[in-house]
Backbone bond lengths (Angstrom), bond angles and torsions (degrees), N, CA, C in turn:
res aa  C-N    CA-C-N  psi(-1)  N-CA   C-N-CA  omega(-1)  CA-C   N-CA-C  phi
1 X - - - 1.452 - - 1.537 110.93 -
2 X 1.225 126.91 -33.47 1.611 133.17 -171.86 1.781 93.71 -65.40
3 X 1.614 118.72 -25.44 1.805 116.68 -172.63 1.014 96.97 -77.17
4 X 1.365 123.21 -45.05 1.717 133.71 168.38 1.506 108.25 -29.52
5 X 1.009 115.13 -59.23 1.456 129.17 -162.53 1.292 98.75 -71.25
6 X 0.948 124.20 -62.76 1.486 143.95 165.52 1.672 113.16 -20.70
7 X 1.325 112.62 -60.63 1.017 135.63 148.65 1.673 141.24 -34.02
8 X 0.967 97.33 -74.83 1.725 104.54 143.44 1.566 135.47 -48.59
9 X 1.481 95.56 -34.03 1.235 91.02 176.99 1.516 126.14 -89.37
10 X 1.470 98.18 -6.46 1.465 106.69 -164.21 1.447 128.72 72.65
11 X 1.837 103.42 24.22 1.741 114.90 -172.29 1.597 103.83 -94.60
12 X 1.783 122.87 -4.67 0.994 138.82 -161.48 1.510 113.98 -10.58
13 X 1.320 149.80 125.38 1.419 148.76 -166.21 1.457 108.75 -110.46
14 X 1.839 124.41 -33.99 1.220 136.03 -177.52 1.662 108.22 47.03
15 X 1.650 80.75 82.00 2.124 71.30 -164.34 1.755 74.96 -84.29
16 X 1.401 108.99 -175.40 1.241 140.63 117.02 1.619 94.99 96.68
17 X 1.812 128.01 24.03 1.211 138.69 -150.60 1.628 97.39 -128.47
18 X 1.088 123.50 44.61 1.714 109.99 -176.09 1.326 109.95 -142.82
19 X 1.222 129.08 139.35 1.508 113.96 175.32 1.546 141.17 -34.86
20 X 1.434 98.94 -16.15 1.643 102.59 -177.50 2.000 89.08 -90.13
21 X 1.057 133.92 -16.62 1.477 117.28 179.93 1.795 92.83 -81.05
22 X 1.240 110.38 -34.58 1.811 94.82 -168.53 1.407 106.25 -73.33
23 X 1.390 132.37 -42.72 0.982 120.59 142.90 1.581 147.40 5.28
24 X 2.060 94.72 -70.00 1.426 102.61 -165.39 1.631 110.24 -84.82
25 X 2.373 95.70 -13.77 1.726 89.71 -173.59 1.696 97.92 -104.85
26 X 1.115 120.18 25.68 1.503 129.43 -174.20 1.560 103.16 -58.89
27 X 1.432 130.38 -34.52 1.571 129.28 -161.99 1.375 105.00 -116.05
28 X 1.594 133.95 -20.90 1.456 142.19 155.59 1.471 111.82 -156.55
29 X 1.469 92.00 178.63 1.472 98.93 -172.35 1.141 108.46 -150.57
30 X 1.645 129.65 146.22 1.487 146.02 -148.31 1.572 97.32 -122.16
31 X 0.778 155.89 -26.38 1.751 144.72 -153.15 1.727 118.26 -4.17
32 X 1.482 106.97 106.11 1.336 86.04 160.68 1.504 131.58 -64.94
33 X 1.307 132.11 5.50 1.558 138.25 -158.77 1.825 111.98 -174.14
34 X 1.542 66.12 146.71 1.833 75.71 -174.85 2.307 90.00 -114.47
35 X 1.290 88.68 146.01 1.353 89.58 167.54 1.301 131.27 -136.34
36 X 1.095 127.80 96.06 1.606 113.43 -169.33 1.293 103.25 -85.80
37 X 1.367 122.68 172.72 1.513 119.38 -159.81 1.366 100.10 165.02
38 X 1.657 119.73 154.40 1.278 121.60 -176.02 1.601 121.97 -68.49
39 X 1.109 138.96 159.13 1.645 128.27 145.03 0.719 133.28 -43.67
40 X 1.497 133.27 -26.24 1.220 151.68 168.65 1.964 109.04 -10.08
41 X 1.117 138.36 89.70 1.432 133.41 -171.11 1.054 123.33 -45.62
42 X 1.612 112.56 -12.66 1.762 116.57 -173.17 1.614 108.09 -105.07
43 X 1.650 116.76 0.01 1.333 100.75 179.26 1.858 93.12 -118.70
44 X 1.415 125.36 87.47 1.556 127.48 168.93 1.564 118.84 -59.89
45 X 1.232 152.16 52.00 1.392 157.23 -170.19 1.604 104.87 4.73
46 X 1.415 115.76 -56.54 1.172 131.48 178.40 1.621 121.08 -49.46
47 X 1.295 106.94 -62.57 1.343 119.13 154.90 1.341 120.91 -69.99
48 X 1.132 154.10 -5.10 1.663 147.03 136.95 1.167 112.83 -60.83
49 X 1.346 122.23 -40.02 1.436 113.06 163.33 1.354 133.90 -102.69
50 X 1.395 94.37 47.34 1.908 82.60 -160.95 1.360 147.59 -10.98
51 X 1.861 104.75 88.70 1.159 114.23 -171.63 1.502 120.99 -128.98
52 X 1.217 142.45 -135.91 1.489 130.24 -167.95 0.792 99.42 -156.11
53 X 1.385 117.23 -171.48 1.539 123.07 170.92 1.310 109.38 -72.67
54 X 1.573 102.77 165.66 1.050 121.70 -178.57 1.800 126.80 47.54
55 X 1.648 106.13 20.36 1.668 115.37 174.30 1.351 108.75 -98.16
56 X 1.066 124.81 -31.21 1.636 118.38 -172.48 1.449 100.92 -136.70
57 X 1.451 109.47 142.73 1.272 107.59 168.55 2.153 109.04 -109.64
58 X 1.353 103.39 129.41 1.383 113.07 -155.71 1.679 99.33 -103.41
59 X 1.117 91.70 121.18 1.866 99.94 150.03 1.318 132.74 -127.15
60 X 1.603 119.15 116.89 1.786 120.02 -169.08 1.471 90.52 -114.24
61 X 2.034 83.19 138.20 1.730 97.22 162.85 1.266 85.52 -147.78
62 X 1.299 118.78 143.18 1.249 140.27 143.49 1.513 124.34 -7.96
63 X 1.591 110.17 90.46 1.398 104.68 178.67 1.957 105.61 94.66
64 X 1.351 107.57 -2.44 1.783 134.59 -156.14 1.674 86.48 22.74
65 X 0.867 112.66 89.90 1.776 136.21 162.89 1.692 115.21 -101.95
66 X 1.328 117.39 110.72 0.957 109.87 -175.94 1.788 122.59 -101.17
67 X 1.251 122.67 174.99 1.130 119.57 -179.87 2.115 116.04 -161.11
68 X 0.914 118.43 -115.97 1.524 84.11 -171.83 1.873 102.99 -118.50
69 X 1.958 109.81 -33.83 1.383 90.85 154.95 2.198 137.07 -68.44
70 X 1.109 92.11 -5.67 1.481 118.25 179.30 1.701 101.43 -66.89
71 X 1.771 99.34 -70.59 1.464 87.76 171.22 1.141 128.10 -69.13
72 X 1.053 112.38 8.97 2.001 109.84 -172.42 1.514 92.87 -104.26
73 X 1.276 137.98 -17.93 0.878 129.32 177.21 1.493 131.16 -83.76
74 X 1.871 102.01 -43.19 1.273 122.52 156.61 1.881 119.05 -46.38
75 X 1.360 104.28 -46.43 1.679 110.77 161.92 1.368 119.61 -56.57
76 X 1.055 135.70 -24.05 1.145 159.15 -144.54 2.287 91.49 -70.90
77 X 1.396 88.63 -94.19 1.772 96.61 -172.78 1.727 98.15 -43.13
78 X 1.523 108.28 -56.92 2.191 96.78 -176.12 1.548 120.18 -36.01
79 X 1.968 86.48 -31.53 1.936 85.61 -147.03 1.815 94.54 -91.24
80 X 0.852 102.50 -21.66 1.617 112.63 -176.04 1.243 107.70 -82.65
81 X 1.118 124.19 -85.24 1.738 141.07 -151.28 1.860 102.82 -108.52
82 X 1.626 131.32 2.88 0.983 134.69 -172.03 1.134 124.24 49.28
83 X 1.488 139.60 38.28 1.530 159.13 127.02 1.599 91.48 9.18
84 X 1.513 114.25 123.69 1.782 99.19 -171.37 1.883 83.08 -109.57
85 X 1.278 125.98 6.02 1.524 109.70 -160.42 1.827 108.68 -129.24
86 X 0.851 128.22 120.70 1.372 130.62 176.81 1.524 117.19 -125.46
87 X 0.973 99.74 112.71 1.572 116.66 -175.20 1.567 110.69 -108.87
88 X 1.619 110.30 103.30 1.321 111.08 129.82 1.558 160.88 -54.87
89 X 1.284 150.07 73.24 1.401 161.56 -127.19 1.520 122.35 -106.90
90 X 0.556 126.84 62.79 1.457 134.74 152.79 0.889 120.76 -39.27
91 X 1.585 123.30 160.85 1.428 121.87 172.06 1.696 116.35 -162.28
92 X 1.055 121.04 170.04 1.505 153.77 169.60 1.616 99.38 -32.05
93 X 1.066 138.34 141.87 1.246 149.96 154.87 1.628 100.04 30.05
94 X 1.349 111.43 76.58 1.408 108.42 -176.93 1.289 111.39 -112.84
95 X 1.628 114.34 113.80 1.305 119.91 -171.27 1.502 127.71 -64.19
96 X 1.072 132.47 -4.17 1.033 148.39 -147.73 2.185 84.50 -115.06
97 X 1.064 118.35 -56.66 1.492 112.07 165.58 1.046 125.43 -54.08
98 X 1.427 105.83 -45.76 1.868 108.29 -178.47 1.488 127.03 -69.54
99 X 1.815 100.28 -30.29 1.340 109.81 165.62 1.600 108.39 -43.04
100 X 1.863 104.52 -74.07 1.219 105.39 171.75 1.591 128.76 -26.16
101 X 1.444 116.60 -87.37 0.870 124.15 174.28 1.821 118.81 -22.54
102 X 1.192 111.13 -66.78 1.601 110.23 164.49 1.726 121.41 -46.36
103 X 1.358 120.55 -20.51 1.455 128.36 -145.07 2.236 81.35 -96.98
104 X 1.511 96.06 -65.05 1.265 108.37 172.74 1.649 122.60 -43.36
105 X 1.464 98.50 -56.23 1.655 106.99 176.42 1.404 116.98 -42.43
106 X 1.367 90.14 -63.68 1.972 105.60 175.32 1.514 116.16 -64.11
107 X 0.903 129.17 -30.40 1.550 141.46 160.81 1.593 89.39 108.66
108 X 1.375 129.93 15.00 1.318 128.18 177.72 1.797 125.90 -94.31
109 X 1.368 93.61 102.83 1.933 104.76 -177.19 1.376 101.85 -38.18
110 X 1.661 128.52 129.60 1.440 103.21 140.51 1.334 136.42 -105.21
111 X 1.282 96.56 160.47 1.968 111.22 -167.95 1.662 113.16 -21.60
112 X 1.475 110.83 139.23 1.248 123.24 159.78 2.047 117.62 66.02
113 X 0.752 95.95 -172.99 1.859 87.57 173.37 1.707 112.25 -40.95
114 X 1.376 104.95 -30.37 2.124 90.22 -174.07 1.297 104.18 -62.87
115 X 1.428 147.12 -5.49 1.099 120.84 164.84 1.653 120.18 -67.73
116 X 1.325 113.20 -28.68 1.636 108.58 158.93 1.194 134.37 -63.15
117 X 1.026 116.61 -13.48 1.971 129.59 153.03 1.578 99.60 -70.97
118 X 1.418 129.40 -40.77 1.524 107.16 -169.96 1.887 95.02 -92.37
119 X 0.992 126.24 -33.25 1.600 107.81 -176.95 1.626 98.97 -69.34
120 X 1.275 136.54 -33.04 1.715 123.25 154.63 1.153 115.54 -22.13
121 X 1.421 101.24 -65.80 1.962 106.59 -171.20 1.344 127.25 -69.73
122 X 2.026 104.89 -9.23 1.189 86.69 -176.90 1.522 135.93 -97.95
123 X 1.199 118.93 40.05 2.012 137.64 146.25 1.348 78.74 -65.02
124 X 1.429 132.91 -96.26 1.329 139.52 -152.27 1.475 108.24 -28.89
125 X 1.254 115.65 -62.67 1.090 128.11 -177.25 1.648 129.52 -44.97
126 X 1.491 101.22 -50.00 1.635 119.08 167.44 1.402 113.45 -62.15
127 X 2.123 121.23 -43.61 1.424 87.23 161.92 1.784 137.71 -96.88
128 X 1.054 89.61 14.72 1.428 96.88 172.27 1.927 106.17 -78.49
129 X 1.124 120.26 -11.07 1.252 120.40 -156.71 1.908 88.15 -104.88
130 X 1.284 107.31 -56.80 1.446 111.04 170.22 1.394 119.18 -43.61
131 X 1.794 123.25 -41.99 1.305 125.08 -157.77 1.531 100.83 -91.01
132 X 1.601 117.03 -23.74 1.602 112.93 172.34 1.578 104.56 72.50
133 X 1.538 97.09 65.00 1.725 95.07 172.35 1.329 111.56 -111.70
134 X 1.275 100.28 155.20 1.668 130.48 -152.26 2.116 84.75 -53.93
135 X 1.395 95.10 -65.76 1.549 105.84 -168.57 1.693 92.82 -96.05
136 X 1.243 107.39 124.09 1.903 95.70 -167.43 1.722 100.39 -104.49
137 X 1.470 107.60 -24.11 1.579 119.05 168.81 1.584 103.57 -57.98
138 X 1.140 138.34 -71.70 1.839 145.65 -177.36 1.255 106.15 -56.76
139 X 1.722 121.24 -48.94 1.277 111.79 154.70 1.587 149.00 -28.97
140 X 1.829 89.57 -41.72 1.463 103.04 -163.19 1.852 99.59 -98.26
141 X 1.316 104.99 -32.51 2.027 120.38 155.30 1.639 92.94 -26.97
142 X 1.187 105.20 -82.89 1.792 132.68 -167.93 1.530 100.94 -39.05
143 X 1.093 127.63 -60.75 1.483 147.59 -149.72 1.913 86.85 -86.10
144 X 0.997 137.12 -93.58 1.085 142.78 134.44 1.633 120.02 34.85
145 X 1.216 94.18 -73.83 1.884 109.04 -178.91 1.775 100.28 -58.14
146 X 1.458 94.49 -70.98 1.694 108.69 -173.80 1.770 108.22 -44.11
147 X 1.113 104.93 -27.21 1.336 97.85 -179.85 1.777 125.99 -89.56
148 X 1.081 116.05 -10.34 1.181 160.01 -162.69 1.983 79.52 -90.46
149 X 1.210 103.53 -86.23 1.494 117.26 -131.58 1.804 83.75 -74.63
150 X 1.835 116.17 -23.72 1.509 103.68 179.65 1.560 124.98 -75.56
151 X 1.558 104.84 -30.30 1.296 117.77 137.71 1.285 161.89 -0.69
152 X 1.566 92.14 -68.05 1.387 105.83 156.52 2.023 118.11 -101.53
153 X 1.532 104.49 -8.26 1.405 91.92 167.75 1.399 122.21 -90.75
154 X 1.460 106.35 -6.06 1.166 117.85 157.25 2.042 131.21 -90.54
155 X 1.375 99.34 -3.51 1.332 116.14 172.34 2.012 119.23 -43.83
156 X 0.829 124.59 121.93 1.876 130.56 174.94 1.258 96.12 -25.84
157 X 1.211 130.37 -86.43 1.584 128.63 -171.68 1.452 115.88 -77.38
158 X 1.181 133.52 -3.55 1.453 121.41 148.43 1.667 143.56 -84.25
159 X 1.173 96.02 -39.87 1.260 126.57 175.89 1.476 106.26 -57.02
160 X 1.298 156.40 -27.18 1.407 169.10 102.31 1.635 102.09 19.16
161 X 1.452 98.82 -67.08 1.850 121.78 -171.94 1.638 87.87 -74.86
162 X 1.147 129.91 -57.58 1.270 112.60 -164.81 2.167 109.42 -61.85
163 X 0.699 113.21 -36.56 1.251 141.45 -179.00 1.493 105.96 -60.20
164 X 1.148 116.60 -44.00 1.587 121.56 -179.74 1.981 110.91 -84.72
165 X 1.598 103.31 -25.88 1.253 123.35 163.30 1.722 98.19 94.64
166 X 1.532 107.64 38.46 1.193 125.02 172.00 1.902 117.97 -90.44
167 X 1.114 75.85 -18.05 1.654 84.97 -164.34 1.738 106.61 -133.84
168 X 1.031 131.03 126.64 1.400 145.12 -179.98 1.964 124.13 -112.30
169 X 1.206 134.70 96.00 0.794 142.53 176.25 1.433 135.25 -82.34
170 X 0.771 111.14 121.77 2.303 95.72 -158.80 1.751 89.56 -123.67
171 X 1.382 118.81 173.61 1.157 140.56 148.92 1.674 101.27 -115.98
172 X 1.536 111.20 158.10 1.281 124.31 -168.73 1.501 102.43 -163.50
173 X 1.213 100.56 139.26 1.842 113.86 171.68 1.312 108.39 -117.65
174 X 1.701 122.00 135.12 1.376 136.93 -148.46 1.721 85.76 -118.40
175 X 1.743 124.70 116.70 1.713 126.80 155.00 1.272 100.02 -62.50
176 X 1.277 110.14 105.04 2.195 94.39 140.73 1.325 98.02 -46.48
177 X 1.232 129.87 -59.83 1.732 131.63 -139.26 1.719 88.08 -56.87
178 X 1.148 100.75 -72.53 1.487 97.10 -174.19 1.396 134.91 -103.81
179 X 1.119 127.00 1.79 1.190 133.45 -175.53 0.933 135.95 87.48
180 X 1.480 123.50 -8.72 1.597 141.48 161.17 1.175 124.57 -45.24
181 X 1.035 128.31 137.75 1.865 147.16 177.88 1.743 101.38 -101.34
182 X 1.138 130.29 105.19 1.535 134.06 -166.70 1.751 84.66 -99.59
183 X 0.868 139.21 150.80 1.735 141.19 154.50 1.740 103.22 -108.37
184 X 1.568 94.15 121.44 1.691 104.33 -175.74 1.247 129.08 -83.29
185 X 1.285 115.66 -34.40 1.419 159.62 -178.39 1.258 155.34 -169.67
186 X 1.611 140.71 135.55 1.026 128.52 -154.35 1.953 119.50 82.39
187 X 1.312 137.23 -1.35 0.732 128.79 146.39 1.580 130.29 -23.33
188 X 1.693 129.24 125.71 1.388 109.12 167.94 1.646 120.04 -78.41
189 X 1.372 107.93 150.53 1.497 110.23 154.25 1.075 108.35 -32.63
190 X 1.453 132.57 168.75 1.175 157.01 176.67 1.991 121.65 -91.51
């Protein structure tokens, strides 16, 4: 969160970006954080948090919809190298939801594999439709993420690490407007 800030503020530091870091992570690599997060081109994980190589290991899907190489991948830094941080990311006007959301609303599939990004969303989708929100697209982002991120802290082989207080799972919503990282849920105590 301090890269966040960083970020926002425009104090950007770009640690961890120079040949002597590729270098030092050339033979392994440590990540404090895993991040899944949409494709979306305007939210870069790296650049929201201003970090470097070899700090986070990133996975984007569309809508960050997961499925079974997704979670194997997201398991991946905890189950291996003990990654204590997993970040779910959401964001601001994310097209990849609204498609959905519209695709579902209208009862209209869309073309080719993206209809498996909108039957993903649709838990998300049903309670956003039940709860009657003002913005039902940011809503269903919101609704969406948290469910996502409880998911996997509730996952067979994660949930163990989370449980021992090895492993921390958050949901988070990404501003275009401003650049802020909000954390929704799952935060640890202090």
């Amino acid at each position: 969160m301090d890269g966040n800030k960083r970020w926002v503020d425009g104090t950007l530091q770009h640690p961890d970006r120079d040949p002597k870091r590729r270098e030092f992570v050339a033979e392994a690599q440590d990540p404090y954080g895993v991040i899944l997060s949409c494709i979306d081109s305007r939210v870069p994980p790296e650049l929201v948090f201003d970090t470097g190589l070899g700090d986070l290991f990133v996975m984007r899907t569309g809508g960050q919809v997961v499925g079974p190489v997704v979670v194997g991948s997201v398991e991946y830094g905890p189950m291996t190298s003990g990654t204590p941080l997993i970040v779910v990311l959401g964001h601001q006007r994310c097209g990849a939801v609204k498609a959905a959301y519209t695709a579902l609303k209208d009862d209209e599939p869309l073309p080719g594999n993206l209809q498996s990004i909108a039957e993903a969303l649709r838990p998300a989708y049903r309670e956003t439709v039940e709860r009657r929100h003002t913005d039902p697209v940011d809503a269903m982002v919101r609704i969406h993420t948290k469910r996502t991120a409880a998911d996997l802290r509730t996952n067979k082989d994660l949930a163990p690490l989370v449980k021992k207080g090895d492993l921390a799972v958050i949901s988070a919503y990404y501003s275009l407007d401003t650049g802020r990282v909000e954390v929704l849920s799952g935060a640890p105590s202090a």
